[in-house]
C-alpha positions, 0 to 999 in steps of 0.5 A, spaced: 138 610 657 134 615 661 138 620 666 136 623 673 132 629 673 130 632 679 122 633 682 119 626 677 111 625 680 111 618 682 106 615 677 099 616 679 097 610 675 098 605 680 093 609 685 087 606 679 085 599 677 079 596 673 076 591 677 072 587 671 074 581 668 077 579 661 074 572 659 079 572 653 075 570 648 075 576 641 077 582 644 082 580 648 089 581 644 093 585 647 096 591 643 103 592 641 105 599 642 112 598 640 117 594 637 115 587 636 113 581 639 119 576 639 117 569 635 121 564 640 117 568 646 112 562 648 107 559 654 103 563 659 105 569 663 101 569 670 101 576 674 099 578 681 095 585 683 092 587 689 085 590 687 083 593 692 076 591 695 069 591 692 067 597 696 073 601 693 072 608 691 070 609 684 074 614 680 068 617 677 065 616 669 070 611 669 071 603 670 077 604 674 077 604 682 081 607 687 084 601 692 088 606 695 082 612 696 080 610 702 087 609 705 088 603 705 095 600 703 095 598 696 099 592 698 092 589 701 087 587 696 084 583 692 089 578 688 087 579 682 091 574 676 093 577 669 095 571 663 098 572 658 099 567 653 104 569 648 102 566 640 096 563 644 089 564 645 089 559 651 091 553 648 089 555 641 095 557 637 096 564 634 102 566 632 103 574 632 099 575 637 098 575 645 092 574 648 089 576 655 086 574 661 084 576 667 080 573 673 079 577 681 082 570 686 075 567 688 077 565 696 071 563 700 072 570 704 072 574 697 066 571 695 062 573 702 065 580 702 061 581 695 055 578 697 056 584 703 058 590 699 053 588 693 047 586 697 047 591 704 040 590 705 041 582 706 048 582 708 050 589 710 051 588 718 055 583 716 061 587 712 068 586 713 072 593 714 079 594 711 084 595 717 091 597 715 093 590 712 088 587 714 081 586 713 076 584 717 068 582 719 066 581 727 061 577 725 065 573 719 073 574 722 078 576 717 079 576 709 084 571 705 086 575 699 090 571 696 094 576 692 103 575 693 105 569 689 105 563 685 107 556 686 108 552 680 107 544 681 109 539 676 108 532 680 109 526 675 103 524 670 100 530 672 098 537 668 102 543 671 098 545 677 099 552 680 098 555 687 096 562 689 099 564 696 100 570 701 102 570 708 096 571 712 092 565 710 091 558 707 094 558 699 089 555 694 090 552 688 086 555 681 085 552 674 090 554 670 086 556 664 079 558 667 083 561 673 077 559 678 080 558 685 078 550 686 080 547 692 085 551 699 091 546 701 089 543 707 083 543 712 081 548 716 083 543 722 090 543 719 093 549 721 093 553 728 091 559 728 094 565 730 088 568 733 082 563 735 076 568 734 072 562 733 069 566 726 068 563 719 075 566 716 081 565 722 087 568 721 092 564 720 100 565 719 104 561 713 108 563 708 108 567 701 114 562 698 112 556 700 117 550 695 116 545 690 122 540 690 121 535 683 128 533 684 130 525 685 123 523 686 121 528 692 115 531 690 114 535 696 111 542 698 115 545 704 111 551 707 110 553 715 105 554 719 107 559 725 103 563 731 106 568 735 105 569 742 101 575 746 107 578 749 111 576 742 105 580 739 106 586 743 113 586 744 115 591 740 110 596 741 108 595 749 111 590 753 118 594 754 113 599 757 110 595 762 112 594 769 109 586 769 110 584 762 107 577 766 100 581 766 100 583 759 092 581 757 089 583 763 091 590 762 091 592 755 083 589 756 082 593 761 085 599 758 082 598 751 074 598 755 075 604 758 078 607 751 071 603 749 066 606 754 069 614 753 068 613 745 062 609 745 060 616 751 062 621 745 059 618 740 052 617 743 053 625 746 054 627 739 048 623 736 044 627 742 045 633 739 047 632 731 040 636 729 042 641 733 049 642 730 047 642 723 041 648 725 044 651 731 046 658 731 054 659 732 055 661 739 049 655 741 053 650 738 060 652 741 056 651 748 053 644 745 061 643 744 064 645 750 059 641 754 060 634 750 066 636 751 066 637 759 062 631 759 069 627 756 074 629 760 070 627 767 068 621 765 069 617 771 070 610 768 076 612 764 082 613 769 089 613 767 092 613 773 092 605 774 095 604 768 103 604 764 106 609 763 105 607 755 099 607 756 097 613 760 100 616 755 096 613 749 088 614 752 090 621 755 092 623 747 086 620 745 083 623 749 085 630 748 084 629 740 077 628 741 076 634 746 080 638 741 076 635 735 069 637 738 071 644 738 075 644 731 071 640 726 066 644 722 060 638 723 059 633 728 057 628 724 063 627 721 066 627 728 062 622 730 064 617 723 071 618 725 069 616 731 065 610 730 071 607 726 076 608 732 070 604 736 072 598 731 079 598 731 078 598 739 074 593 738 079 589 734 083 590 739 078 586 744 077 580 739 085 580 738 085 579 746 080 574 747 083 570 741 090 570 743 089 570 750 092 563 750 096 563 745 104 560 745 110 561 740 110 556 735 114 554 729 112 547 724 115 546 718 111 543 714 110 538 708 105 536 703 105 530 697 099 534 693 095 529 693 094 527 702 094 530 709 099 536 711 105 532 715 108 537 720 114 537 725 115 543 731 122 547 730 125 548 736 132 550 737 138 546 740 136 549 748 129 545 746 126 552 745 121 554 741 123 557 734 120 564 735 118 568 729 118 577 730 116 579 724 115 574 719 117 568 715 115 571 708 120 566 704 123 560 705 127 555 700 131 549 699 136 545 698 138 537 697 139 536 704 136 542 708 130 546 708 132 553 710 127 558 713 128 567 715 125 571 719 125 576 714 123 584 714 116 583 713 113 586 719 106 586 721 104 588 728 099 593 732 102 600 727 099 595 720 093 595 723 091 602 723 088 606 718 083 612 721 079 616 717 081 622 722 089 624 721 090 627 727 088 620 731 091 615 726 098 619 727 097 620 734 097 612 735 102 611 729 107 614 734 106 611 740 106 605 736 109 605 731 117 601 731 122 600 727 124 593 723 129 588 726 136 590 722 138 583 723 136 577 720 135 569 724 135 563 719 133 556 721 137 550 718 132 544 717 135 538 716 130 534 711 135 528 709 131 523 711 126 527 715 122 523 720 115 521 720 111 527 722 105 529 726 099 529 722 094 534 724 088 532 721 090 524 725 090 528 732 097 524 732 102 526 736 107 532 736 113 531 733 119 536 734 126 537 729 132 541 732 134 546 728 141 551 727 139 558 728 144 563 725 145 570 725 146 575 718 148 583 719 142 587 715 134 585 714 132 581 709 126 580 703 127 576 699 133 570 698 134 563 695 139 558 696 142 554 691 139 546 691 147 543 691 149 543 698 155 539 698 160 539 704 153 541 708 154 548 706 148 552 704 149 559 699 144 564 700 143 569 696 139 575 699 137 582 697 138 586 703 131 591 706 136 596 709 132 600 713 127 600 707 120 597 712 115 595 707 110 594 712 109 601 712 105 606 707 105 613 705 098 616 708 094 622 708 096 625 714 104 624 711 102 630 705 104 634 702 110 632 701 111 635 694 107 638 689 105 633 686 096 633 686 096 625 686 101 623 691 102 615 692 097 614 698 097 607 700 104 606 696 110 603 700 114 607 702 121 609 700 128 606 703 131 610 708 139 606 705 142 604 700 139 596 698 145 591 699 146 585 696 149 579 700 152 572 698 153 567 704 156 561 705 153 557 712 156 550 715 149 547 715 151 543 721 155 548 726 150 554 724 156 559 722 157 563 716 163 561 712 164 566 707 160 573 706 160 578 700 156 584 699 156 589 694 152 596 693 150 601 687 149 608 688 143 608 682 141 600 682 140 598 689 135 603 692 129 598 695 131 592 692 124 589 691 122 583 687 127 577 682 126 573 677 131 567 674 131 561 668 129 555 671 133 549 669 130 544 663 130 537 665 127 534 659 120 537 658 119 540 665 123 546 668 127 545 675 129 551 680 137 551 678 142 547 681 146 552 682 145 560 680 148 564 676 144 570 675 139 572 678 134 579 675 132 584 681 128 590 680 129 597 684 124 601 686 128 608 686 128 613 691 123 618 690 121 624 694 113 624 695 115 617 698 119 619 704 115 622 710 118 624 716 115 619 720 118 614 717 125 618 717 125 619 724 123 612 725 130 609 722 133 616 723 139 611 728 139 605 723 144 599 725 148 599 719 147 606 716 152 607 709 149 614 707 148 619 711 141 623 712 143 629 710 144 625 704 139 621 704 135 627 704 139 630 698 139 622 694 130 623 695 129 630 693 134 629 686 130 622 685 133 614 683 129 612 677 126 604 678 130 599 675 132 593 673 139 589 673 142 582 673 146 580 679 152 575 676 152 572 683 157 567 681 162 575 681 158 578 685 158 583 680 152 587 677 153 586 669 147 589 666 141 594 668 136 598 665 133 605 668 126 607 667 124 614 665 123 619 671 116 618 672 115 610 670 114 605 675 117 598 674 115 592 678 114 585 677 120 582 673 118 575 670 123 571 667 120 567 659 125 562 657 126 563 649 122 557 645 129 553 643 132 554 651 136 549 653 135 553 660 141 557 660 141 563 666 141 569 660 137 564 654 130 568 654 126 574 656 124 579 662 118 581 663 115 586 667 110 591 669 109 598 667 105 604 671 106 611 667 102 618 666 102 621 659 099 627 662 104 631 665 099 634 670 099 626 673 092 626 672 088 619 675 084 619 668 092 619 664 094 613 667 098 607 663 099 599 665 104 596 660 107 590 660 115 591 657 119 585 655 126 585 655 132 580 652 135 577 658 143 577 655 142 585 653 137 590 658 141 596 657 138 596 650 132 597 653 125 593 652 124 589 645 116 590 645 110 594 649 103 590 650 098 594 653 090 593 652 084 599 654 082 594 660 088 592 663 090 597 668 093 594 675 095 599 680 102 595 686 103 589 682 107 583 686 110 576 684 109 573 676 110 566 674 110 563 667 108 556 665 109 552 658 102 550 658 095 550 661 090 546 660 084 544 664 085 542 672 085 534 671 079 530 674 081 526 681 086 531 684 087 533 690 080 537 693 077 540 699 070 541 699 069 547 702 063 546 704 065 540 709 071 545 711 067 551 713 059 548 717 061 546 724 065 552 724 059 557 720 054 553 725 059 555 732 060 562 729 052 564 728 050 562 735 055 567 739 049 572 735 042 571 735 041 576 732 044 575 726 044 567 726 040 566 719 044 572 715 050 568 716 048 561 715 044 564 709 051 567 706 055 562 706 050 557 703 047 562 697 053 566 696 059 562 699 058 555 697 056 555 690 062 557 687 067 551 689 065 544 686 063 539 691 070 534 689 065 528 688 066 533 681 073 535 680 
């Protein structure tokens, strides 16, 4: 067991990826570099990265690339799907050995957005700009990644089935042993939208943990389907700023045109004069400065006055970075780069607001049967309200008789959308807009037993509306489950409180330097500014009040308590979420010094529910807290074993692997989990390791049993993993959308609204798009 020392870099191996595939044929064993592979280790490991983009820097002299090195989260990126299959070769037995397999997830809008980055002659005017969590085209609309989780599904006479999902998109299901994305789940027609941009790739919200239910014959997914007001959107960030929230969309579009006529006027003035900046004597330049800069400050169309206060305050400080940019920067034509990035996010902001004008909070639950249309239900509350979602419904989960959904800790509002290459620009409007998350949590109990028939959208039938029970839990949440039995209609849930820890935010350049450490985590989330909480619940599903509550928390084990892991329950041949749980795996991030920034201490500086103090905060951060794995006993509420990493090593991605001859007891198995370290004590890019560590379940405090790695396997954040007992090819008949049916009327809307680039977008889709999905008469 490793113990605390002071100044441990965070890894800079996760800032690093290879992007190339492993087809898992010869040369694709994984090497055991420590320990020995259990022999009732069995089936297959699946694991999700986010990748980075195909235009993501490359580390030179190397097949790695850098997700993070343009800025952008390292959160966001393309998933990439990492198996292993443990004494197997696919299907094929190999005892002793672990073979690999990895497979970058081939969404429609993957594939597009290669066909622009590889091909920028033909496609390039088309490109998608990575924008803080998002990444988005004018002219195609916005990237599905696809890269949070899984959703196993075994449906009766049926090979296993799998799911790859995110929050900001339409889940697809791949073939589980050539991991190629076949089919999304549901028509484009199916969902609402949160914003209509009329593009090719809408943006729409569901969920990362959508439910599969085998039990008693049910045989249904549950997930949801949501769409935030403007004014809900906006919220946060303006609307407590302005005198008529009523007048909301009229006035941010008129102040965003303003802000977009002065950028695009600095832009074309210093376009004008770039031969001269680069030639020009000094003391000529400073006169070509200061009168583009004069030229800037009496603009005439940009006038403050007439708007908020907030927004006063947001143009003239843009502005004013602009003036002093213009004299301070050593070229002109890195000025005018950074401007034209600025453009696009203002720009978005327009698409954003022509989209939203019109859009209402809306909340559906939503049912699938794998094989039909999706079936829908509107949730209101018992005033008749609609259920409105703040921030986001990341998970959900269910019981025998209700299906219950939280408003959980993930935000995404205007802050996660800004990413600029100018510092000065990017913390300047981070302030202004930035806000703090939501340190309550709202839980929406759904009855489902029997739930009526619903509203089929794909039919254009009627609407259909179920009332729901709104309950209200101390402390933000990120993760939690229920157990499935709810008898005497109480619901336990347990959960893994965010306290003040926001990941919807990440350490940026302009955050550095916060240590000494030269390849600081740009990109990585940032650190919690409290202790993590875990909390046990027990609701009256019927009155919507909290019974009984139960929280604990540890000094070295509950700091930015992320991701879980538990066994299944065997029933027969298959595996079941548990009845009731007993034990459930969580692995912490730690606490670590290059990952507190001020910005984000003074963000939650007044948390609700502060425990540690933030002087000790402060001396908590500086000393460091190793990331870990630990068992909670939740029937004690009691953590009963747990595992320190070494200062310098990064564990995430805990998986739970039951032994070959379980009976499917909570401990009767294995853990595994991700690895990121450096052997280089300088921390160099180039040292950086990807391991794969297996625990047994009943003993991590003897830390792990077996090291994998393989020379192509490096992965930067990975998220959530799934395991399944068998793989085979994806069964002819199931369940199948063809793309290309899905996407023509609304490529063909789309390229109208521009002429001149109509051809490239019909071309694109046709030529780059369409071929890699079957037409489902083959499937």
């Amino acid at each position: 067991m490793s113990q605390l020392t002071q100044g441990a870099n965070f890894p800079s191996a996760i800032l690093t990826v290879n992007r190339h595939e492993v087809d898992g044929s010869n040369g694709s064993q994984m090497r055991i570099v420590d320990g020995k592979l259990p022999d009732d280790l069995q089936g297959h490991l699946f694991i999700l990265a986010a990748a980075g983009f195909a235009d993501s820097p490359s580390l030179p002299n190397t097949e790695l690339c850098l997700p993070s090195g343009d800025g952008t989260p390292l959160i966001s990126g393309d998933g990439l799907i990492v198996r292993l299959d443990f004494h197997k070769k696919g299907q094929e037995s190999q005892p002793g050995e672990v073979w690999l397999k990895t497979k970058l997830v081939g969404t429609p809008s993957y594939w597009a957005d290669k066909a622009t980055v590889e091909q920028p002659k033909k496609y390039g005017q088309l490109k998608f700009h990575s924008l803080g969590l998002a990444r988005l085209s004018e002219y195609l609309g916005v990237r599905n990644v696809c890269n949070t989780s899984w959703l196993g599904m075994k449906f009766p006479g049926q090979n296993q089935r799998l799911l790859v999902t995110l929050d900001a998109g339409r889940s697809h299901e791949i073939d589980t042993e050539s991991l190629e994305v076949v089919t999304p789940i549901g028509w484009n027609k199916e969902w609402i939208k949160q914003m209509e941009l009329k593009l090719p790739f809408p943006l729409l919200m569901s969920s990362a943990h959508p439910y599969f239910d085998p039990r008693k014959n049910k045989n249904e997914v549950f997930t949801v389907n949501y769409s935030k007001s403007l004014y809900t959107l906006l919220l946060p960030s303006l609307t407590h700023h302005l005198e008529k929230p009523e007048e909301i969309h009229s006035t941010a579009e008129k102040f965003l045109k303003e802000l977009e006529e002065m950028v695009q006027e600095a832009i074309r003035l210093i376009e004008n004069f770039l031969e001269c900046d680069r030639k020009a004597p000094w003391l000529i330049k400073k006169i070509v400065r200061t009168f583009i800069s004069t030229r800037v400050i009496f603009l005439k169309n940009f006038s403050l006055s007439r708007h908020p206060q907030k927004l006063k305050e947001i143009g003239g400080g843009a502005k004013q970075i602009i003036i002093d940019e213009l004299h301070d920067v050593e070229h002109l034509a890195n000025l005018k780069e950074e401007l034209e990035d600025f453009l696009q996010l203002i720009k978005l902001g327009l698409q954003v607001l022509t989209g939203a004008k019109d859009l209402q909070d809306v909340t559906y639950l939503v049912r699938w049967d794998g094989k039909g249309d999706l079936e829908r239900w509107k949730l209101v509350t018992d005033d008749g309200k609609p259920v409105v979602i703040q921030e986001t419904l990341h998970e959900i989960a269910v019981s025998e008789n209700y299906v219950v959904l939280m408003d959980t800790s993930l935000k995404i509002g205007i802050g996660q959308l800004i990413n600029l290459k100018n510092k000065k620009l990017d913390s300047f409007l981070r302030q202004k807009l930035g806000y703090a998350q939501c340190p309550d949590s709202y839980i929406y109990i759904v009855p489902r037993n029997p739930l009526p028939e619903g509203q089929y959208p794909a039919r254009n039938d009627e609407e259909k509306e179920i009332v729901v029970k709104k309950v209200k839990i101390e402390r933000e949440v990120f993760h939690f489950h229920v157990d499935y039995d709810d008898s005497h209609n109480q619901i336990t849930l347990h959960a893994a409180h965010a306290c003040a820890w926001d990941v919807g935010e990440w350490l940026r350049k302009e955050d550095n330097p916060l240590t000494s450490n030269p390849y600081p985590p740009i990109g990585m989330l940032i650190d919690g500014m409290d202790i993590g909480v875990m909390g046990r619940y027990v609701i009256d599903a019927e009155k919507g009040s909290v019974l009984d509550s139960h929280i604990i928390s540890d000094p070295d084990y509950t700091w930015a308590v992320a991701l879980y892991a538990y066994s299944d329950s065997k029933q027969g041949n298959d595996w079941w979420p548990p009845e009731k749980f007993e034990n459930i795996y969580w692995n912490s991030y730690g606490a670590w010094e290059d990952q507190l920034s001020d910005y984000i201490f003074n963000l939650y500086a007044n948390y609700k529910y502060r425990t540690k103090s933030l002087q000790q905060i402060k001396s908590i951060t500086k000393k460091g807290k190793p990331s870990n794995l630990f068992r909670l006993d939740v029937q004690q509420m009691r953590i009963c074993d747990r595992y320190q990493f070494d200062p310098g090593y990064y564990g995430n991605s805990p998986q739970f692997v039951p032994s070959a001859n379980s009976t499917g007891g909570s401990m009767d198995g294995y853990i595994t989990c991700t690895v990121n370290y450096n052997t280089d004590p300088s921390n160099s890019l180039e040292s950086g390791q990807s391991e794969i560590w297996i625990f047994d379940a009943k003993n991590l405090n003897h830390g792990p049993i077996c090291k994998l790695d393989h020379p192509k396997l490096k992965f930067p954040f990975t998220t959530h993993t799934t395991w399944l007992p068998q793989i085979a090819p994806r069964q002819p008949g199931l369940y199948c959308i063809s793309v290309k049916k899905d996407f023509e009327e609304m490529v063909e809307e789309a390229a109208k609204q521009f002429p001149k680039v109509e051809a490239k977008i019909k071309e694109l889709f046709e030529k780059e798009v369409y071929p890699h999905f079957p037409t489902c008469e083959e499937v």
